[in-house]
py3Dmol code that shows the C-alpha trace and the ligand (Angstrom):
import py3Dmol

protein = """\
ATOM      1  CA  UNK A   1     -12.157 -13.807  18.510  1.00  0.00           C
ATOM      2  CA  UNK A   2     -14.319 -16.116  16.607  1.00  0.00           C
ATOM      3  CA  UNK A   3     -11.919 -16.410  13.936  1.00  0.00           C
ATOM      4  CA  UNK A   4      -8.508 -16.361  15.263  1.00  0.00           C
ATOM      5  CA  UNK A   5      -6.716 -13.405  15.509  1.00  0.00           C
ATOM      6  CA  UNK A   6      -5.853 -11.357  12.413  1.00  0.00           C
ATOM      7  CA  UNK A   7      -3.021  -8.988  11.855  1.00  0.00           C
ATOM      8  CA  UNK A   8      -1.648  -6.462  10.009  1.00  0.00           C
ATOM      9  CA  UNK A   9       1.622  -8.424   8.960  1.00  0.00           C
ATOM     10  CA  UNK A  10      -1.624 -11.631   7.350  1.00  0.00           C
ATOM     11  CA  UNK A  11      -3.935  -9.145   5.951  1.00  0.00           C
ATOM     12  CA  UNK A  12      -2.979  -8.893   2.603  1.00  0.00           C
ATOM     13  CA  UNK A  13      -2.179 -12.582   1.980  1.00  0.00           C
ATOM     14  CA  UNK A  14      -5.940 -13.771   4.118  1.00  0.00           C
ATOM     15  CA  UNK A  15      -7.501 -10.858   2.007  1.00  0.00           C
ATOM     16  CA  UNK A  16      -6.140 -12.029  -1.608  1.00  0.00           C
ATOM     17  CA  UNK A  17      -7.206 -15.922  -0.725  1.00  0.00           C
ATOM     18  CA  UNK A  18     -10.876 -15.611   1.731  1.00  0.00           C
ATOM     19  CA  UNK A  19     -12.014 -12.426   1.299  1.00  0.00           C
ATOM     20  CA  UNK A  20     -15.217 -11.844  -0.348  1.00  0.00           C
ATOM     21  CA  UNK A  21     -14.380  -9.723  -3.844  1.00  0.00           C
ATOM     22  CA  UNK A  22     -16.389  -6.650  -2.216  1.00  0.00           C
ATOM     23  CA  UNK A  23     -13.779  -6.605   1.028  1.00  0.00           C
ATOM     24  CA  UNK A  24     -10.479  -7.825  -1.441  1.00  0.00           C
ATOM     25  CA  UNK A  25     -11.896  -4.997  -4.037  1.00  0.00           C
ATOM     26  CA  UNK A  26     -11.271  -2.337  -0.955  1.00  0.00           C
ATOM     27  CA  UNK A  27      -8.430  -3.567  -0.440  1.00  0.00           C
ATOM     28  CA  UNK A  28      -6.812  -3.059  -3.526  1.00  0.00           C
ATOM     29  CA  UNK A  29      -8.390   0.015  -4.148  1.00  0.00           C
ATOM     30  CA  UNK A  30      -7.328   0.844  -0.838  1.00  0.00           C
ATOM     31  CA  UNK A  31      -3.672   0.084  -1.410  1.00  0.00           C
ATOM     32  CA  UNK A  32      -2.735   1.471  -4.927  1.00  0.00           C
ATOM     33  CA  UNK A  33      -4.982   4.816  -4.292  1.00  0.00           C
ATOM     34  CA  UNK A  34      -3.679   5.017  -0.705  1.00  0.00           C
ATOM     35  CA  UNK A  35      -6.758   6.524   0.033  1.00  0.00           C
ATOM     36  CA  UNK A  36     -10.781   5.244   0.895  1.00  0.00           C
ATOM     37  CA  UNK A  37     -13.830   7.488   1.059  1.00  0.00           C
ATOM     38  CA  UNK A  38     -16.459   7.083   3.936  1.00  0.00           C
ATOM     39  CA  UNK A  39     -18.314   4.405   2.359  1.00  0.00           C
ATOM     40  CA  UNK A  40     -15.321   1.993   1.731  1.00  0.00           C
ATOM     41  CA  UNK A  41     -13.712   2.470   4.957  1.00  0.00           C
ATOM     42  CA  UNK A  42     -16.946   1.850   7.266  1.00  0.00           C
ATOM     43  CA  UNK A  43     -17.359  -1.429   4.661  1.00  0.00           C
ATOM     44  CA  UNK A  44     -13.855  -2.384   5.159  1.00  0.00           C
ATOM     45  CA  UNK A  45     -13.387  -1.401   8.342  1.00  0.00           C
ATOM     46  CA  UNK A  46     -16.260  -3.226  10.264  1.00  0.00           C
ATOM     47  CA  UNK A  47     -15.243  -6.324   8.171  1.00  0.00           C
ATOM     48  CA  UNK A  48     -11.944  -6.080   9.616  1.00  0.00           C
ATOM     49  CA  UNK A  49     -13.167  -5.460  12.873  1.00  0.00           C
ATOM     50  CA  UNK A  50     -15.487  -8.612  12.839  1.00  0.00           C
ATOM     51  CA  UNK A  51     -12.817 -10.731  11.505  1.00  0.00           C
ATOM     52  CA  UNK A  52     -10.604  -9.951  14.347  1.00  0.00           C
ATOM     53  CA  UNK A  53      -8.084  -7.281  13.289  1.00  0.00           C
ATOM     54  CA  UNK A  54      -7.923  -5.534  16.722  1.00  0.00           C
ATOM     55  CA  UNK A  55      -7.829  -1.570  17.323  1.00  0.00           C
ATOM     56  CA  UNK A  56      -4.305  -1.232  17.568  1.00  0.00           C
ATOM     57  CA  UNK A  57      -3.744  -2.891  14.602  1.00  0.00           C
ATOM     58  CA  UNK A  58      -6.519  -1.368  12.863  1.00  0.00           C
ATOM     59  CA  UNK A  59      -5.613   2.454  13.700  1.00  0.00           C
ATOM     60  CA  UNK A  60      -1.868   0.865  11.994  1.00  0.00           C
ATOM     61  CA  UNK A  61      -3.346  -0.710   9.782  1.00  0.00           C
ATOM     62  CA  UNK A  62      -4.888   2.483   8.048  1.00  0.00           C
ATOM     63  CA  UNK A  63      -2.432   4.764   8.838  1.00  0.00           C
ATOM     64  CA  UNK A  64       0.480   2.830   6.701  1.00  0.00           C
ATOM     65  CA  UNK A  65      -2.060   2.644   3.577  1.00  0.00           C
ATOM     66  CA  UNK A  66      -3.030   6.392   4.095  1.00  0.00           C
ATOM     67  CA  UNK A  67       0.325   7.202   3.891  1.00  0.00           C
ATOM     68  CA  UNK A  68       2.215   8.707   2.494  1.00  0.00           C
ATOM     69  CA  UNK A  69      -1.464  10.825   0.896  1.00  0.00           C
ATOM     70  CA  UNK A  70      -2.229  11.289   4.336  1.00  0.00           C
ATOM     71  CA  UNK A  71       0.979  12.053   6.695  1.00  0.00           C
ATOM     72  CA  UNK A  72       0.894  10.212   9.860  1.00  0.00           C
ATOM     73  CA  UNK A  73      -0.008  13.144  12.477  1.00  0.00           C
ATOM     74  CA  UNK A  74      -3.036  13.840   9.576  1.00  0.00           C
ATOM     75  CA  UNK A  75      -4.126  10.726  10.099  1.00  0.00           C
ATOM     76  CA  UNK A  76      -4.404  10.666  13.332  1.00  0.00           C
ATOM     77  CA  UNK A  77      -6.379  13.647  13.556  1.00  0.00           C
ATOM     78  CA  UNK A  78      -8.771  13.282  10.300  1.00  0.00           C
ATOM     79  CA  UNK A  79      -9.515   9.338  10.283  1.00  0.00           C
ATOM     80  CA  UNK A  80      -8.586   7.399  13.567  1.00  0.00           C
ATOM     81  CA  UNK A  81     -11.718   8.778  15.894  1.00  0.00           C
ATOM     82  CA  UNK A  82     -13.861   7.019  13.144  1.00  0.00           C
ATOM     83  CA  UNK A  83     -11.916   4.119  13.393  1.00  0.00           C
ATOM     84  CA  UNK A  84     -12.100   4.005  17.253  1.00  0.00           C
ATOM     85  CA  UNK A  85     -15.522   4.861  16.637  1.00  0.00           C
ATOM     86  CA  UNK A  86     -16.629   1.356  14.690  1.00  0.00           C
ATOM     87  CA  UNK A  87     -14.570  -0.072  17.760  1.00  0.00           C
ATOM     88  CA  UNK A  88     -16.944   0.804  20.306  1.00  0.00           C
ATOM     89  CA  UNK A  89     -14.295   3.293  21.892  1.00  0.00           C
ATOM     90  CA  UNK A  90     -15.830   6.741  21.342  1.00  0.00           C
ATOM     91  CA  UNK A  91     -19.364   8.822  20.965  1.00  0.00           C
ATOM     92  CA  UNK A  92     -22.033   6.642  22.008  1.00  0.00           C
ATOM     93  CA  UNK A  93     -19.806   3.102  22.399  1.00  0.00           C
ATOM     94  CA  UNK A  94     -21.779   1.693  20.508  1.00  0.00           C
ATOM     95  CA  UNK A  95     -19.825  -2.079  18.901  1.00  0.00           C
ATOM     96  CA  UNK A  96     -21.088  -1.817  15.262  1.00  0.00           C
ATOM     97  CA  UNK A  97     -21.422  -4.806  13.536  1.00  0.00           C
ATOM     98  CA  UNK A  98     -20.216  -5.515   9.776  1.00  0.00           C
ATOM     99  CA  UNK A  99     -22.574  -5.412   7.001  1.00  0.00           C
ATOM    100  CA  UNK A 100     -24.568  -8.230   5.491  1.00  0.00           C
ATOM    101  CA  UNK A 101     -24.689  -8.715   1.475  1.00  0.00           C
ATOM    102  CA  UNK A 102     -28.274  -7.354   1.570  1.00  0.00           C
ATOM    103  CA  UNK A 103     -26.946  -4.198   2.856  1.00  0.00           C
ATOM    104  CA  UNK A 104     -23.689  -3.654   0.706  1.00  0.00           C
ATOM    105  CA  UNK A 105     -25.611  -4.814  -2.667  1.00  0.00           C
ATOM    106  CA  UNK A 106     -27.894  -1.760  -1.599  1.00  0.00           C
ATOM    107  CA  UNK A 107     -24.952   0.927  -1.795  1.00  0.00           C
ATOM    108  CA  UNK A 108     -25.167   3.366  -4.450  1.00  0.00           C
ATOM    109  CA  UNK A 109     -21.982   4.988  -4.978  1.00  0.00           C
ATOM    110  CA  UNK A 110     -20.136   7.488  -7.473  1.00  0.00           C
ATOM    111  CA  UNK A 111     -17.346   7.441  -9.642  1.00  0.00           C
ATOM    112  CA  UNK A 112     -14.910   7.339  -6.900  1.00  0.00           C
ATOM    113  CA  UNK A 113     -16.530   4.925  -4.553  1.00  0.00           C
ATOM    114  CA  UNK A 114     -15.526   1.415  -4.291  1.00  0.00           C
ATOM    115  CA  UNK A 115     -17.411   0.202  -1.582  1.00  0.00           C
ATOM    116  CA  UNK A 116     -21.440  -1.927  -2.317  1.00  0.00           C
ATOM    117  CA  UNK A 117     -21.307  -5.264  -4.357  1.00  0.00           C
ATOM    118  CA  UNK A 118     -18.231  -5.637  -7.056  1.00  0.00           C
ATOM    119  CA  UNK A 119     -20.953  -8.506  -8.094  1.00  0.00           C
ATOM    120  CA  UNK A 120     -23.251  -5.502  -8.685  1.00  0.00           C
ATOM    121  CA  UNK A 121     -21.524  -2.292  -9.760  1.00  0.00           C
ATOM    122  CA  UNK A 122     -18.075  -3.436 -11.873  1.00  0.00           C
ATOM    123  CA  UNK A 123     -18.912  -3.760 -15.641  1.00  0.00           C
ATOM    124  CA  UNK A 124     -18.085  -7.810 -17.036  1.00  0.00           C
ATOM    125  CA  UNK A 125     -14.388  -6.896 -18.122  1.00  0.00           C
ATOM    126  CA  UNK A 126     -13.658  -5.154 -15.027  1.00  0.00           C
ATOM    127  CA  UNK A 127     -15.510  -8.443 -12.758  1.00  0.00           C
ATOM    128  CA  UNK A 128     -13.633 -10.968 -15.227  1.00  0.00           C
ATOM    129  CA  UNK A 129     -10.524  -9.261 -14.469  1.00  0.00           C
ATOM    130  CA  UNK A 130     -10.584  -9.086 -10.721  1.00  0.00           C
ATOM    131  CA  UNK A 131     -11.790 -12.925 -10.551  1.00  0.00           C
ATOM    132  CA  UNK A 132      -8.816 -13.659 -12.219  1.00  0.00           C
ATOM    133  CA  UNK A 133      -6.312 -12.057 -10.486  1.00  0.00           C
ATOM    134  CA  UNK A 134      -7.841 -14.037  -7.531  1.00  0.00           C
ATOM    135  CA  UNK A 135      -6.937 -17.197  -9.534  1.00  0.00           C
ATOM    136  CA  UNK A 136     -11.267 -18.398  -9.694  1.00  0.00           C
ATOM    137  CA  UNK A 137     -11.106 -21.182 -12.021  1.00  0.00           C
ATOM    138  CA  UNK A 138     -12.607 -20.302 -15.412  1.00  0.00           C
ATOM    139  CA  UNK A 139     -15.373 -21.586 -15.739  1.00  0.00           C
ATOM    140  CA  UNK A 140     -16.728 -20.774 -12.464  1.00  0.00           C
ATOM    141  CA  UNK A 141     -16.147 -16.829 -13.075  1.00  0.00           C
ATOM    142  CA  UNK A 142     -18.130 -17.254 -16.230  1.00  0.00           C
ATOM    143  CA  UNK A 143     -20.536 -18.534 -14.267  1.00  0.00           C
ATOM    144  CA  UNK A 144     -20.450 -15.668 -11.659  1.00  0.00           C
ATOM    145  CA  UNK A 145     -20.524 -12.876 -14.302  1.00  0.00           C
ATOM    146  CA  UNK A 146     -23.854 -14.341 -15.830  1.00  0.00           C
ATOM    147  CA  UNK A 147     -25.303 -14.813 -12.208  1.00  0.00           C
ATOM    148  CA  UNK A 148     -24.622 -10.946 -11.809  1.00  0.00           C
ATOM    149  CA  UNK A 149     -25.424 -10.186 -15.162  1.00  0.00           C
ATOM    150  CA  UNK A 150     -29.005 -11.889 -14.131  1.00  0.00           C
ATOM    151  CA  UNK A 151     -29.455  -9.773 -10.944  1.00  0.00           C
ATOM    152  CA  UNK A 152     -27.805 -12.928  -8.932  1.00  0.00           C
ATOM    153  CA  UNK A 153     -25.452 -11.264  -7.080  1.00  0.00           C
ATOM    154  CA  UNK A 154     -25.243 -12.964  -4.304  1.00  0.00           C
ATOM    155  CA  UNK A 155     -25.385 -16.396  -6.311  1.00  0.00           C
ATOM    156  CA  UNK A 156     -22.628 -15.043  -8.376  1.00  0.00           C
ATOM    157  CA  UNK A 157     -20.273 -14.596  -4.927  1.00  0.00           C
ATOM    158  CA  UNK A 158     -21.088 -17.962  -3.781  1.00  0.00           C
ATOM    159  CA  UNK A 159     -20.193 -19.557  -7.444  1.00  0.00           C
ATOM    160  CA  UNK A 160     -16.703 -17.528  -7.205  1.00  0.00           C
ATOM    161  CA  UNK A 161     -16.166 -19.418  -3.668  1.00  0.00           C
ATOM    162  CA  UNK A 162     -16.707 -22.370  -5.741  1.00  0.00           C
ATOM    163  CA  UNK A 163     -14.002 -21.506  -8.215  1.00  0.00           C
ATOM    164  CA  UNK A 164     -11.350 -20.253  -5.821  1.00  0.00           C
ATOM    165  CA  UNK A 165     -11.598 -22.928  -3.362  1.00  0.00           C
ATOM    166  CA  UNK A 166     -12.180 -25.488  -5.705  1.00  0.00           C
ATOM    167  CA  UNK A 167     -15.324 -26.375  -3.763  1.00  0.00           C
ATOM    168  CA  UNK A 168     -18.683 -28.515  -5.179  1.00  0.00           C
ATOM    169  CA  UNK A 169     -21.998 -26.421  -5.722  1.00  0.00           C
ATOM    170  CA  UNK A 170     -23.742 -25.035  -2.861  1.00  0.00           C
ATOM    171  CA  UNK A 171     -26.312 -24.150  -4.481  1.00  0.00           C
ATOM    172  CA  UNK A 172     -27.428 -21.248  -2.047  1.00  0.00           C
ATOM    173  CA  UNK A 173     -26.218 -17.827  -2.194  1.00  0.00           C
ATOM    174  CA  UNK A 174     -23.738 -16.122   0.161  1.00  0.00           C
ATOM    175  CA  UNK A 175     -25.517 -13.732   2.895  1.00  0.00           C
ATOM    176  CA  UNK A 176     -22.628 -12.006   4.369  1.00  0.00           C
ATOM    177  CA  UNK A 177     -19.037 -10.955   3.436  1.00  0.00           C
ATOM    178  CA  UNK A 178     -18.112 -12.620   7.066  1.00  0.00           C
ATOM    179  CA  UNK A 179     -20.203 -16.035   5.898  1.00  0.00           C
ATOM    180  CA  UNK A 180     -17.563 -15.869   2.857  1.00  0.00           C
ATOM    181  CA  UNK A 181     -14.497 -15.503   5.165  1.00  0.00           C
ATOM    182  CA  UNK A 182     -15.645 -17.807   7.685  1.00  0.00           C
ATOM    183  CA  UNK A 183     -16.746 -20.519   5.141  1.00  0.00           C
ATOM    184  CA  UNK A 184     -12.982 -21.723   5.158  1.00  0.00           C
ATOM    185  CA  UNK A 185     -13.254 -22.791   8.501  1.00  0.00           C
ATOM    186  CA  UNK A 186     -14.450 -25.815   8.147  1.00  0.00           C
ATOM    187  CA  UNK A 187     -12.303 -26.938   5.265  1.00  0.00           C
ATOM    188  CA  UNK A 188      -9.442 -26.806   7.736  1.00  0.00           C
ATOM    189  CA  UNK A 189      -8.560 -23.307   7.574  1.00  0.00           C
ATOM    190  CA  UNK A 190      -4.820 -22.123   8.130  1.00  0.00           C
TER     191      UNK A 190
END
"""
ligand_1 = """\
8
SF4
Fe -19.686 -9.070 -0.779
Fe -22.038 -10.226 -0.438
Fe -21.409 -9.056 -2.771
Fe -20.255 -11.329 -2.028
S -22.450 -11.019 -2.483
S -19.218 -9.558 -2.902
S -20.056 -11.061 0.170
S -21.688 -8.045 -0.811
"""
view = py3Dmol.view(width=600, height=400)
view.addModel(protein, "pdb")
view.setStyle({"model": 0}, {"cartoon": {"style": "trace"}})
view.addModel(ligand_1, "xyz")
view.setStyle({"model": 1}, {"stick": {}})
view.zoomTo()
view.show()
């Protein structure tokens, strides 16, 4: 694709360093809960799609995280239409595209939801936190938690780009989780 070719085996490591926080947020939810509802996977999912994680590694991709909540032959009958689904394969074939920021920072979500804007629904602590474990510099994820604390959400993304990529200012907000990931490319990329 576009982007190079992703895989299962480079998803964690590409996910902890260029992912936006709402797609490395799923992720790690994703992971330690072993489990998504609807609204995280299709957010996760078409991300991975448009980054280039292809079916096959997709539908393996979800199984091994499912598991072992969600046996293999479970899987396979509960959650991988869906996922073949966002490919284009099934229904209607229709090849979904990912969702822009506009989009995401609309989701309204419960208790158990992950999926919308971390920029938007994680409380200061819980935002500082996660920025840090993603090594932003310090005083960028200050700045990012008073951009979001401001109704800047979007401004708050692009200032923890900034801080994790040790970037200067844009000084324009991000638009779309795949505008984060792809805004590596031209550094070089890896
Ligand atoms: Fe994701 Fe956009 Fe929010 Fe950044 S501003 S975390 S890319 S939804």
């Amino acid at each position: 694709t576009k982007y190079g070719d992703v895989s299962v085996a480079t998803l964690h490591q590409l996910a902890s360093r260029h992912f936006p926080l709402c797609m490395s947020h799923l992720m790690a939810a994703l992971h330690s809960e072993r489990h998504l509802r609807h609204g995280g996977r299709q957010q996760l999912g078409l991300f991975l799609k448009a980054i280039g994680l292809p079916l096959e590694e997709a539908l393996i991709f979800w199984r091994s995280e499912f598991a072992p909540r969600t046996p293999a032959d479970q899987f396979d009958k509960q959650y991988a239409y869906n996922i073949r689904h966002n490919y284009g394969r099934e229904g209607k074939r229709t090849d979904y595209t990912a969702h822009n920021c506009t989009t995401i920072v609309g989701f309204s979500g419960g208790p158990g939801d992950h999926h919308g804007c971390p920029y938007r629904r994680l409380d200061e602590p819980s935002l500082r936190a996660a920025l840090g474990r993603l090594r932003c510099d310090d005083r960028k994820i200050e700045e990012a938690v008073s951009k979001a604390r401001d109704g800047h959400y979007q401004l708050a993304c692009a200032a923890a780009f900034e801080g994790m990529h040790r970037v200067p200012e844009m000084d324009v907000g991000i638009s779309a989780p795949l505008q984060y990931y792809a805004g590596r490319l031209p550094r070089g990329g890896e």
